[in-house]
Backbone as CSV, one residue per row, in Angstrom:
resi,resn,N_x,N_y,N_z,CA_x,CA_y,CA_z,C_x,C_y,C_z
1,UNK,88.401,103.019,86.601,87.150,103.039,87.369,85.996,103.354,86.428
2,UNK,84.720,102.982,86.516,83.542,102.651,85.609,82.552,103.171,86.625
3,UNK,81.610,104.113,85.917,80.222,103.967,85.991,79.252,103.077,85.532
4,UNK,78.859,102.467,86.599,77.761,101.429,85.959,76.785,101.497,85.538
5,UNK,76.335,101.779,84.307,74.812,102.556,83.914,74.356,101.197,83.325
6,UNK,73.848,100.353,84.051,72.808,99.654,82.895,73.698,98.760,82.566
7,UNK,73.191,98.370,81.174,74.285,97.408,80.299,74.940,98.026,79.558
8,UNK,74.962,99.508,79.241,76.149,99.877,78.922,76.968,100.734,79.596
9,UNK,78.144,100.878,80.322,78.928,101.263,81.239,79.316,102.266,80.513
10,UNK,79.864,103.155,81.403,80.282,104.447,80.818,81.780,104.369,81.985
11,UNK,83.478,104.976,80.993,84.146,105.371,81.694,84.186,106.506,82.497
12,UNK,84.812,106.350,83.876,84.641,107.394,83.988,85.595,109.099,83.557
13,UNK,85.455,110.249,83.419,86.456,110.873,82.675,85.554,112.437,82.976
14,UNK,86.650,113.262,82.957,86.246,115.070,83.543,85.863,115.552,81.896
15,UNK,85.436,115.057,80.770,85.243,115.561,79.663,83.932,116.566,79.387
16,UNK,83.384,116.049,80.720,81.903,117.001,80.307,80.856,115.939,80.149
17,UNK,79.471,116.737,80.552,78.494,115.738,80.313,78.110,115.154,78.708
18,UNK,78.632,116.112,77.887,78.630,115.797,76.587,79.059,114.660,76.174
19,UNK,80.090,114.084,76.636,80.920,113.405,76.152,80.640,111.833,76.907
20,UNK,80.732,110.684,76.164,80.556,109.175,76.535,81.304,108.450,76.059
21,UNK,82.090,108.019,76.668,82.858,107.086,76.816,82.508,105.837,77.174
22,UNK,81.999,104.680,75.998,81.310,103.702,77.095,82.627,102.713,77.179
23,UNK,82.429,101.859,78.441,83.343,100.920,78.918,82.369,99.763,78.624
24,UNK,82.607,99.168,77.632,81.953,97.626,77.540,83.006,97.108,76.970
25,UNK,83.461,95.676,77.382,84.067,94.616,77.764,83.957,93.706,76.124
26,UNK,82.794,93.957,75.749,82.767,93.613,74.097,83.519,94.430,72.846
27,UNK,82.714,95.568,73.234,83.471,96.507,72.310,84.468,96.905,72.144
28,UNK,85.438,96.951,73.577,86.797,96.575,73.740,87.592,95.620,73.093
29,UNK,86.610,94.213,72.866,87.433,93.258,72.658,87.714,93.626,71.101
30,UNK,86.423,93.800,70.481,86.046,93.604,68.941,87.076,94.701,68.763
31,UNK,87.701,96.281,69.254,88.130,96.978,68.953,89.877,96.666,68.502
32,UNK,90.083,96.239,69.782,91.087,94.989,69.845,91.456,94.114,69.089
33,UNK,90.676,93.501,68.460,90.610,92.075,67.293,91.011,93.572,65.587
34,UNK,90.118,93.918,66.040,89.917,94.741,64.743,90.612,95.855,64.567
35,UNK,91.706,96.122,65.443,93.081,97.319,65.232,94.056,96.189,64.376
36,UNK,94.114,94.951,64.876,95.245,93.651,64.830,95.856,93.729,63.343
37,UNK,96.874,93.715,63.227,97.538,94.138,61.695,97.349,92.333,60.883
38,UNK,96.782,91.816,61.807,96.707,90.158,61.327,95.043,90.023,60.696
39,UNK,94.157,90.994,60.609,92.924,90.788,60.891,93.018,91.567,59.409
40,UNK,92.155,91.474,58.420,91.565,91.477,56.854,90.104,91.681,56.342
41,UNK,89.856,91.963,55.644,88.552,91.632,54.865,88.435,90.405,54.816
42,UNK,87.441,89.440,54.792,86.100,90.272,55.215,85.911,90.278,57.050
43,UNK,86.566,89.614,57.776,86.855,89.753,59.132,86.433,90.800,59.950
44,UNK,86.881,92.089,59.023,86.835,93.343,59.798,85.875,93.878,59.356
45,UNK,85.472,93.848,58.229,83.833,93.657,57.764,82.493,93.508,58.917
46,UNK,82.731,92.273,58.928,81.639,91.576,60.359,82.363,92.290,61.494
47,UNK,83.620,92.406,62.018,83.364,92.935,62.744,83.265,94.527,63.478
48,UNK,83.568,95.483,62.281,83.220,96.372,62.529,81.212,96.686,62.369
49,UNK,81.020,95.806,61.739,79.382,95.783,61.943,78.463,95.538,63.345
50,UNK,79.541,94.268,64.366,78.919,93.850,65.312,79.228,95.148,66.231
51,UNK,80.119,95.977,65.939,80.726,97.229,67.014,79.508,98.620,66.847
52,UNK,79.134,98.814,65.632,78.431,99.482,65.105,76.665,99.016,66.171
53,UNK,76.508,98.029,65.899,75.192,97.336,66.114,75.419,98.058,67.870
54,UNK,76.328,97.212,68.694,76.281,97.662,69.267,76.130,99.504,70.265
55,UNK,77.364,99.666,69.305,77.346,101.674,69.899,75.476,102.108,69.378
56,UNK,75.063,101.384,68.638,73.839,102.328,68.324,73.083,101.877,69.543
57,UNK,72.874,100.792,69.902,71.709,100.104,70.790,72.346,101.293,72.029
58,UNK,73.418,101.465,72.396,73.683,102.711,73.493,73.470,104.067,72.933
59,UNK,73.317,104.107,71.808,73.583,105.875,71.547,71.406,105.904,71.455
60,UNK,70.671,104.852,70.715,69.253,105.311,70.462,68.919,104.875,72.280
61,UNK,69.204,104.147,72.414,68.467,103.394,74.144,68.615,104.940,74.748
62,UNK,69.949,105.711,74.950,69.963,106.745,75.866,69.324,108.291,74.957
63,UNK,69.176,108.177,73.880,69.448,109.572,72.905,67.938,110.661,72.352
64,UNK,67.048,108.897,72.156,66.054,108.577,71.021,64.877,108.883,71.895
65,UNK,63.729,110.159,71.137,62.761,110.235,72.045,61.976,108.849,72.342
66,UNK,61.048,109.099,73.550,60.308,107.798,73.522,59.110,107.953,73.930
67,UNK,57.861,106.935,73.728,56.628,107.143,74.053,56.136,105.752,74.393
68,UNK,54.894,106.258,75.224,54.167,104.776,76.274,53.688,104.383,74.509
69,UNK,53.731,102.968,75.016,52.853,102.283,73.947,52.310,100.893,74.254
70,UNK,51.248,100.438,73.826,50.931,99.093,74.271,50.731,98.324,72.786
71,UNK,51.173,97.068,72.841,51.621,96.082,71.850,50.665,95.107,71.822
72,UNK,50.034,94.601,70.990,49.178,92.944,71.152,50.186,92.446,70.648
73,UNK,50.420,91.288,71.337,51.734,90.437,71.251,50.250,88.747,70.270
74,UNK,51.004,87.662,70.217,50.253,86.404,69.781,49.843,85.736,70.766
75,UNK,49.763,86.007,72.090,49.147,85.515,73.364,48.251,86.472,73.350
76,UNK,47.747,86.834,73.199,46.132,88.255,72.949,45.093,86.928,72.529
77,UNK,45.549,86.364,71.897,44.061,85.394,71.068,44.150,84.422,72.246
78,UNK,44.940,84.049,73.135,44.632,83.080,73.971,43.833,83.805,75.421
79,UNK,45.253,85.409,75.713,44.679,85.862,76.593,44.460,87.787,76.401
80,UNK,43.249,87.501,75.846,42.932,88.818,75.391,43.010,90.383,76.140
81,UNK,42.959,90.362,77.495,43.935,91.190,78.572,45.225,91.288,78.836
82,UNK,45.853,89.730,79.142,46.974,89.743,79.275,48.249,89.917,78.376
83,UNK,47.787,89.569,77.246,48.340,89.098,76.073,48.863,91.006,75.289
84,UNK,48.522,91.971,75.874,49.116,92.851,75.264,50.229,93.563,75.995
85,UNK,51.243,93.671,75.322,52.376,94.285,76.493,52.694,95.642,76.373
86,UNK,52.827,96.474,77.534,52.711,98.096,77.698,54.143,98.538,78.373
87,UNK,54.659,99.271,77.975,56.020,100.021,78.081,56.332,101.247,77.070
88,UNK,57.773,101.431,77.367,58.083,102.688,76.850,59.113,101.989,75.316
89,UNK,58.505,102.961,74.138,59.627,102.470,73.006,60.064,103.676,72.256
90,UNK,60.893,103.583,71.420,60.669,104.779,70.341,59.188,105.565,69.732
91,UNK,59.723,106.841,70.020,58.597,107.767,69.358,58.615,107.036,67.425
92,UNK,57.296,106.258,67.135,57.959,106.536,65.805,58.068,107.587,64.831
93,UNK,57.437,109.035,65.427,57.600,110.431,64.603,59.146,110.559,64.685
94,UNK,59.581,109.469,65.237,61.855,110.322,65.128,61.686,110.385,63.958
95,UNK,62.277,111.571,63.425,63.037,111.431,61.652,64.820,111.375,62.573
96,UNK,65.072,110.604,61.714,66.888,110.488,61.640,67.560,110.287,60.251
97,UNK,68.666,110.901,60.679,69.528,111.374,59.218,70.807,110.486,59.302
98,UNK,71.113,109.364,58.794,72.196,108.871,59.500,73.391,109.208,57.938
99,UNK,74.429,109.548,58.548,75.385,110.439,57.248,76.751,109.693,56.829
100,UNK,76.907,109.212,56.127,78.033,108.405,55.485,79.010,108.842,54.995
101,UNK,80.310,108.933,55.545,81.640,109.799,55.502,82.483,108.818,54.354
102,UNK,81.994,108.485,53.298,82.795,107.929,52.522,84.336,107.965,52.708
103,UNK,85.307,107.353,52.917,84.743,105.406,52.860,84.894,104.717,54.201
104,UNK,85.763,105.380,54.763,85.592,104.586,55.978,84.315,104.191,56.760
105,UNK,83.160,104.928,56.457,82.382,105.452,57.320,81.171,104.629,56.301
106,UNK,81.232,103.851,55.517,80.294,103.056,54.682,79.530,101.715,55.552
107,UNK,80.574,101.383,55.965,79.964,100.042,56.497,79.274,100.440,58.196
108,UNK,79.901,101.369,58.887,79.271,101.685,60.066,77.799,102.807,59.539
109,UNK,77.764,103.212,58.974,76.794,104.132,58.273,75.526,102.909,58.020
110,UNK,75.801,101.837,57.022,74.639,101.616,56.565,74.240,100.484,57.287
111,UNK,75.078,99.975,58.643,74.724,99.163,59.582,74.002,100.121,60.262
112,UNK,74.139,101.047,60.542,73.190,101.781,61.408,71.814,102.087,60.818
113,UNK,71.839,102.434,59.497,70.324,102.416,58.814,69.825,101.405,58.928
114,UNK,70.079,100.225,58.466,69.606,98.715,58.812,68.951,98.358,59.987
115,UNK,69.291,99.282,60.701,69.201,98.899,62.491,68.085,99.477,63.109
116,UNK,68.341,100.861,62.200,67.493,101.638,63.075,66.030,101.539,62.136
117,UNK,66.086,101.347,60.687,64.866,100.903,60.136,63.880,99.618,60.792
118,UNK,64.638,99.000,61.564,63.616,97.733,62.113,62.921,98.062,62.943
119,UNK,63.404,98.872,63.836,62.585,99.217,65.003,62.058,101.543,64.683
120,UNK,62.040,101.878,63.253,61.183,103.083,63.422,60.602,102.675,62.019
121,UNK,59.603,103.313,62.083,59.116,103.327,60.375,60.025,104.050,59.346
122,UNK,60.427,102.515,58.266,61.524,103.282,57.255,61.457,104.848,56.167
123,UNK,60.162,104.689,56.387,59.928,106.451,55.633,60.993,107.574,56.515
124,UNK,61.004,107.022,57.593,61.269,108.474,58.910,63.387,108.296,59.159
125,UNK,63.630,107.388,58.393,65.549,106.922,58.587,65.747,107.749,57.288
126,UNK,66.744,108.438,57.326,67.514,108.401,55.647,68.762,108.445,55.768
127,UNK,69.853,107.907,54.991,70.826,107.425,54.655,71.278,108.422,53.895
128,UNK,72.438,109.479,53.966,73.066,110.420,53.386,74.489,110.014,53.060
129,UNK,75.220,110.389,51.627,76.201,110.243,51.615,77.060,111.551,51.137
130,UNK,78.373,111.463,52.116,79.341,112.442,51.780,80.216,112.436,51.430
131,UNK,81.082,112.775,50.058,82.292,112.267,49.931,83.330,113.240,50.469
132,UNK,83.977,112.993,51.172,84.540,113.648,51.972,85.729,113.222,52.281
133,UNK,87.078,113.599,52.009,88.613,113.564,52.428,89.400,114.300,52.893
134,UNK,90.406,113.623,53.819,91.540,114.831,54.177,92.164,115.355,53.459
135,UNK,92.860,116.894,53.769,93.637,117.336,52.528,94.771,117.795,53.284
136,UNK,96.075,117.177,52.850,96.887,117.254,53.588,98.674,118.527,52.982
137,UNK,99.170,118.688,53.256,99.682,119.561,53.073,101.120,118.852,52.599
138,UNK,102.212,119.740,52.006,103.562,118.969,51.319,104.141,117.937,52.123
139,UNK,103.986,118.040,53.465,104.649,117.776,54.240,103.697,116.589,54.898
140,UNK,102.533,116.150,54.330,101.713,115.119,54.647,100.981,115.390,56.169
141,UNK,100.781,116.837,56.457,99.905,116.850,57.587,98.684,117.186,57.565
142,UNK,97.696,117.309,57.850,96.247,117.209,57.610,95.864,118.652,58.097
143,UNK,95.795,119.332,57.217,95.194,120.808,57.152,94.094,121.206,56.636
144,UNK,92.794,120.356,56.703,91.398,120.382,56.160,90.420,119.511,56.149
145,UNK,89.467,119.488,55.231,88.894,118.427,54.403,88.326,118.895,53.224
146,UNK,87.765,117.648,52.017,87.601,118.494,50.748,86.245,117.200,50.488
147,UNK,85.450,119.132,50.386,83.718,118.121,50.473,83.215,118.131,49.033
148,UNK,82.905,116.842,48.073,82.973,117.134,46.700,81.762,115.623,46.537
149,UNK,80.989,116.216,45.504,80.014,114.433,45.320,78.980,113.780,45.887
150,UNK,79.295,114.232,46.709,77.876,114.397,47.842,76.496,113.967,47.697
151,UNK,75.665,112.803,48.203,74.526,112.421,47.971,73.232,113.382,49.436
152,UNK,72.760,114.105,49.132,72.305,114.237,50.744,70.930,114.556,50.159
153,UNK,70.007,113.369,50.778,68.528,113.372,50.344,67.253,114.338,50.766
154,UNK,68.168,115.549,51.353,67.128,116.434,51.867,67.048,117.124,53.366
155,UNK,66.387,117.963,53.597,66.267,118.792,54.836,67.029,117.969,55.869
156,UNK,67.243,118.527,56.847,67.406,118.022,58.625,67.026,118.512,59.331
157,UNK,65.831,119.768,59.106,65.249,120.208,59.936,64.781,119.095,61.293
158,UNK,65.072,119.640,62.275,64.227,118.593,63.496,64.622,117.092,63.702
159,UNK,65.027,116.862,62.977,65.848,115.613,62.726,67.163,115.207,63.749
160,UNK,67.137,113.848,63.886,68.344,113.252,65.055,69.636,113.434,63.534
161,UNK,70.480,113.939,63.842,71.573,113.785,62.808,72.562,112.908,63.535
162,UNK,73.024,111.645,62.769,74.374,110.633,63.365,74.975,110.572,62.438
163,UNK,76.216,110.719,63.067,77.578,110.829,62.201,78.215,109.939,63.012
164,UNK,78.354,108.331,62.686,79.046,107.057,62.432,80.442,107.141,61.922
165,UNK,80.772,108.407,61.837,82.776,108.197,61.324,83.393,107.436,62.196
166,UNK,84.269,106.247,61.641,84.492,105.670,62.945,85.608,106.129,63.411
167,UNK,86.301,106.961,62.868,87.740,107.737,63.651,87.574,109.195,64.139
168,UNK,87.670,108.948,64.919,87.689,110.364,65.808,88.963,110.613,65.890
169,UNK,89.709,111.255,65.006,90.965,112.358,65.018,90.852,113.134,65.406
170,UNK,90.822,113.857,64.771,91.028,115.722,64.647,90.171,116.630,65.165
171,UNK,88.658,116.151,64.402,87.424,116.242,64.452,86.874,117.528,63.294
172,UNK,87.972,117.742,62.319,87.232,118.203,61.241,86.869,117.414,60.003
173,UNK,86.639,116.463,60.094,85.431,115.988,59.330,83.825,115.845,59.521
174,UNK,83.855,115.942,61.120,82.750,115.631,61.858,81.995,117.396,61.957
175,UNK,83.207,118.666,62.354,82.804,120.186,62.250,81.959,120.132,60.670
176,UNK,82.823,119.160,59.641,82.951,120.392,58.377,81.311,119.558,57.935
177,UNK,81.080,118.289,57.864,80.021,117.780,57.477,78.550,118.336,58.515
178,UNK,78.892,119.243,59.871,77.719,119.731,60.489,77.295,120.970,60.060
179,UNK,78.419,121.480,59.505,78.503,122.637,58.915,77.903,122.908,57.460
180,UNK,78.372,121.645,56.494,77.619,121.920,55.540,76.305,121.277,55.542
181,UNK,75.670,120.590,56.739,74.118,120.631,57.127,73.312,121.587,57.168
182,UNK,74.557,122.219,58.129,73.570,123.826,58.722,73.561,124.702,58.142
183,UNK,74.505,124.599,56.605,75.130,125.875,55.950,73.745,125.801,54.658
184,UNK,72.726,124.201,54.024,72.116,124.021,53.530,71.322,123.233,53.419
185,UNK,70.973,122.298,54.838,70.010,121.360,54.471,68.819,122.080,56.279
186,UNK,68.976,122.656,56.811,68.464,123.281,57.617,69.428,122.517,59.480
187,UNK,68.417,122.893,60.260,69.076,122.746,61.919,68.396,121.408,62.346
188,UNK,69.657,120.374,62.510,68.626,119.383,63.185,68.039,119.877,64.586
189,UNK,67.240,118.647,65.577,67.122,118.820,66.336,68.141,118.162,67.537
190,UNK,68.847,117.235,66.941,70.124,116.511,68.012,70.984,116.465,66.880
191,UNK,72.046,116.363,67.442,73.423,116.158,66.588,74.225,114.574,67.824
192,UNK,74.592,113.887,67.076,75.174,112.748,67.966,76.401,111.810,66.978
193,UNK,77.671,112.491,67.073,79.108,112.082,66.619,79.394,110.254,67.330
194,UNK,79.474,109.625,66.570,79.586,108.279,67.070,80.947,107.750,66.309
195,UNK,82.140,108.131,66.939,83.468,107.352,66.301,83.564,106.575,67.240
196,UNK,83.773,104.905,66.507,84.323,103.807,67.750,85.503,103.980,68.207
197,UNK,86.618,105.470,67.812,87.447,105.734,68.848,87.732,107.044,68.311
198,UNK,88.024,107.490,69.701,88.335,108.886,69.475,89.012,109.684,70.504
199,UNK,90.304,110.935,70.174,91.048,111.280,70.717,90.941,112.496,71.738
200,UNK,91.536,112.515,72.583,91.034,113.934,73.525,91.290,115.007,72.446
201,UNK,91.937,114.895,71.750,92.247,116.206,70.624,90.604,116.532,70.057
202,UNK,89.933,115.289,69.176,89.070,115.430,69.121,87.570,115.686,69.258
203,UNK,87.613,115.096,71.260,86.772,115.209,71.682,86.824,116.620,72.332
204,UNK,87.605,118.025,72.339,87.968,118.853,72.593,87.263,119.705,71.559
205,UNK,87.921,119.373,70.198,87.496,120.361,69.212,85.781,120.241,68.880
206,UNK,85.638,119.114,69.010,84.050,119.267,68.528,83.122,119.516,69.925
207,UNK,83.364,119.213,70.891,82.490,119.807,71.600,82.434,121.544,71.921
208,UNK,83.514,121.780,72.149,83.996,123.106,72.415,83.560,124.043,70.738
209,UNK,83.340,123.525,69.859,82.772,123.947,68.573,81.609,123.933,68.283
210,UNK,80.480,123.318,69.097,79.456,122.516,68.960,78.850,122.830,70.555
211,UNK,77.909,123.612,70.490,77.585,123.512,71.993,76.398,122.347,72.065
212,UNK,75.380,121.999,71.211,75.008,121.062,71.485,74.756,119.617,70.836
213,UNK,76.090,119.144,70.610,76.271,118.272,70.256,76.480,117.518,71.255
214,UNK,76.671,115.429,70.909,76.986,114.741,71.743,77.745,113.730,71.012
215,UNK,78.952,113.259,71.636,79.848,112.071,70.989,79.740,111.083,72.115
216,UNK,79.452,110.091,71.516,79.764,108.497,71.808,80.922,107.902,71.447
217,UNK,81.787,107.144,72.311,82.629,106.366,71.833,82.763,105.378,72.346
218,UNK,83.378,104.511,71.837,83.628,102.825,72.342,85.193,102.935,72.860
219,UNK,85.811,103.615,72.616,87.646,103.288,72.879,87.791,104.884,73.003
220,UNK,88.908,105.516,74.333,89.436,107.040,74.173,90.800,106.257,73.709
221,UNK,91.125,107.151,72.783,92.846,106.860,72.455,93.991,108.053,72.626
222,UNK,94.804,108.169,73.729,95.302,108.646,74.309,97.160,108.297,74.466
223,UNK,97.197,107.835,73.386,98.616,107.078,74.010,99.723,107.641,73.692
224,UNK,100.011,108.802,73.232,101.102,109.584,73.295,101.023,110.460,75.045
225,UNK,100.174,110.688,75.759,100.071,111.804,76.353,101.452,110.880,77.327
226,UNK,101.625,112.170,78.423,102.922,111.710,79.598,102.290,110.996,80.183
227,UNK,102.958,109.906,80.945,102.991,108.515,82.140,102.027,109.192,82.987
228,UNK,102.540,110.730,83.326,101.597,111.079,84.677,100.333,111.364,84.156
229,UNK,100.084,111.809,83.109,98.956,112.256,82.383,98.077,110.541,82.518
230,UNK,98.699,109.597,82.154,97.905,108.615,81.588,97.672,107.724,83.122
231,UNK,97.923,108.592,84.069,97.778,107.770,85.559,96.539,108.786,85.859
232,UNK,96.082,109.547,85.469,94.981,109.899,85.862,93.575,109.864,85.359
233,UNK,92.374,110.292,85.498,91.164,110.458,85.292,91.300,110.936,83.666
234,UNK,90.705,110.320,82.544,90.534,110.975,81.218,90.249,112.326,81.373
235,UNK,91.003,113.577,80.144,90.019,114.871,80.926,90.843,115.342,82.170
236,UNK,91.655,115.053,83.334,91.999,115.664,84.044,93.183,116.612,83.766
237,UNK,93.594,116.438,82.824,94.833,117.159,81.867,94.468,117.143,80.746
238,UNK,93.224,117.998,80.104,92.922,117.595,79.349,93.897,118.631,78.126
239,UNK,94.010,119.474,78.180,95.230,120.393,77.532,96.699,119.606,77.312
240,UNK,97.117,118.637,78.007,98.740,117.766,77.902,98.006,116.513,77.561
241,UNK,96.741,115.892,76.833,96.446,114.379,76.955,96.775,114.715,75.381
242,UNK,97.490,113.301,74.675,97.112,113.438,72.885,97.224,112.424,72.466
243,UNK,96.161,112.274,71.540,96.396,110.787,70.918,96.595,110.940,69.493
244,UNK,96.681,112.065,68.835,97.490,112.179,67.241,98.737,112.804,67.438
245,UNK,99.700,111.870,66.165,100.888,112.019,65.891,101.403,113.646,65.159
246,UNK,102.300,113.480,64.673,102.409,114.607,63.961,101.520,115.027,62.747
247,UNK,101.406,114.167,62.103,100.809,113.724,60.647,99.040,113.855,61.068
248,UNK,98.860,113.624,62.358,97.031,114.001,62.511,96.459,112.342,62.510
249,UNK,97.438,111.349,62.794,96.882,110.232,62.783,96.543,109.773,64.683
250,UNK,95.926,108.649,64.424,95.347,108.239,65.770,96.556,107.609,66.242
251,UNK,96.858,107.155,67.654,97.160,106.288,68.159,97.232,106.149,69.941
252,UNK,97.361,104.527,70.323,97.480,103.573,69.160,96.525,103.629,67.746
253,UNK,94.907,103.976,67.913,94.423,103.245,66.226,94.072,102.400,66.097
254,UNK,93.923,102.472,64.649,93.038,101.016,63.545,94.324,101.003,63.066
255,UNK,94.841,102.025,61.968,95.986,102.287,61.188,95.672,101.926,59.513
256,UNK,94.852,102.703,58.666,94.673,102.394,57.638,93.412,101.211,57.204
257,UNK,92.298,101.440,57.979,91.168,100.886,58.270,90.529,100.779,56.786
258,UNK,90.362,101.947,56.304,89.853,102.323,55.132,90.188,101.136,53.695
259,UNK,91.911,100.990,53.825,92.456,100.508,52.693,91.946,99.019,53.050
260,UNK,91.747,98.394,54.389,90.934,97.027,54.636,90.030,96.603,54.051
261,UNK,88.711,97.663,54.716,88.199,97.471,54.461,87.586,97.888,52.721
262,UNK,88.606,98.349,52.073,87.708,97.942,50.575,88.951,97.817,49.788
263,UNK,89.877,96.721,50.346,90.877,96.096,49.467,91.455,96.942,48.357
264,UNK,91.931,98.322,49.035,92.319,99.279,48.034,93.446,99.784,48.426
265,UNK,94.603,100.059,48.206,95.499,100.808,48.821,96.423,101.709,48.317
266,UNK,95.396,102.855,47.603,96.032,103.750,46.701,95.292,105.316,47.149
């Protein structure tokens, strides 16, 4: 069952108002095409870009302050009243910080700068990079992350901060990179987690860590939890729902997204 908001639908789910789940019928598909163990570079390239394009047009449309503004459009010289058009758009005073979780998080990262530079003035976007990995333990389970290399161009005071990781696991990559914001580049003014999928495990830890944060997602991935669990409302069990394995991986998943997309697998 779906809430119909607009053109972008939201599932429905007991997670809290924090939390978005959108139900679109595209992003589904592309998510779909682009888990497919048949699907490659550059394939997943384009289409993790068209998924990206999309989650932003829902995360700035609902997120992004806004202000009246009136436009002279090229019908002004014909009809000098009519010809200017008045509505609501982006404030362009937003500053936004959009943060790049090396590597997975490269191509949804700098599709989103691209995006959001067209429509605010590019002085007010900046593009941060983090190098940032799991660190996993003898036994190959994921007991951290290790923050080393790091490009980050300055303050976040007041600033929209987006974090584009597109896997929502665990959700300490998404804690540890807000953390070392707040620990030295100052307090934004929004925080907004955008993985194109992500697990009740995760959407648990970072909100419940984060009082005012907000995650967007395109896909919940849930598919270990019990039959009865998965017959109900997302969130209604939210303590018995799980979508990581032992090892801290997603599933179902992408499954090794990273090594795709940059033809590396070491």
């Amino acid at each position: 069952m779906s809430s119909r908001d607009g053109l972008c639908w939201e599932l429905e789910h007991r997670y809290g108002p924090r939390v978005h789940v959108l139900d679109n019928l595209y992003l589904l598909s592309a998510l779909a095409r682009l888990s497919s163990p048949h699907v490659r570079h550059p394939e997943m390239t384009a289409i993790l870009r068209s998924i990206y394009q999309a989650l932003l047009v829902a995360v700035a449309g609902r997120e992004f302050p806004r202000v009246a503004a009136e436009v002279p459009t090229r019908m002004q010289e014909l009809h000098p009243k009519e010809g200017v058009w008045r509505g609501e758009v982006f404030d362009p005073a937003t500053r936004v910080v959009v943060v790049d979780v090396i590597r997975a998080g490269i191509v949804p990262s700098q599709t989103c700068f691209e995006v959001l530079t067209s429509v605010l003035p590019p002085e007010n976007v900046r593009l941060d990079h983090l190098n940032m990995a799991r660190v996993s333990d003898a036994h190959g389970h994921v007991v951290g992350v290790d923050l080393s290399g790091s490009k980050i161009g300055g303050s976040v005071d007041g600033a929209v901060l987006l974090l584009p990781d597109p896997m929502g696991a665990t959700g300490s990559t998404t804690l540890r990179a807000i953390d070392h914001y707040r620990e030295h580049h100052g307090e934004p003014a929004r925080i907004i987690a955008m993985p194109m999928m992500a697990t009740p495990e995760y959407l648990k830890h970072v909100t419940s860590s984060l009082e005012r944060a907000v995650v967007y997602t395109a896909r919940l991935d849930r598919g270990l939890s019990p039959p009865d669990v998965l017959a109900t409302p997302p969130g209604t069990h939210w303590d018995r729902e799980r979508g990581l394995n032992e090892k801290g991986y997603i599933v179902p998943g992408a499954g090794g997204m990273g090594e795709v997309l940059n033809n590396s697998w070491c």
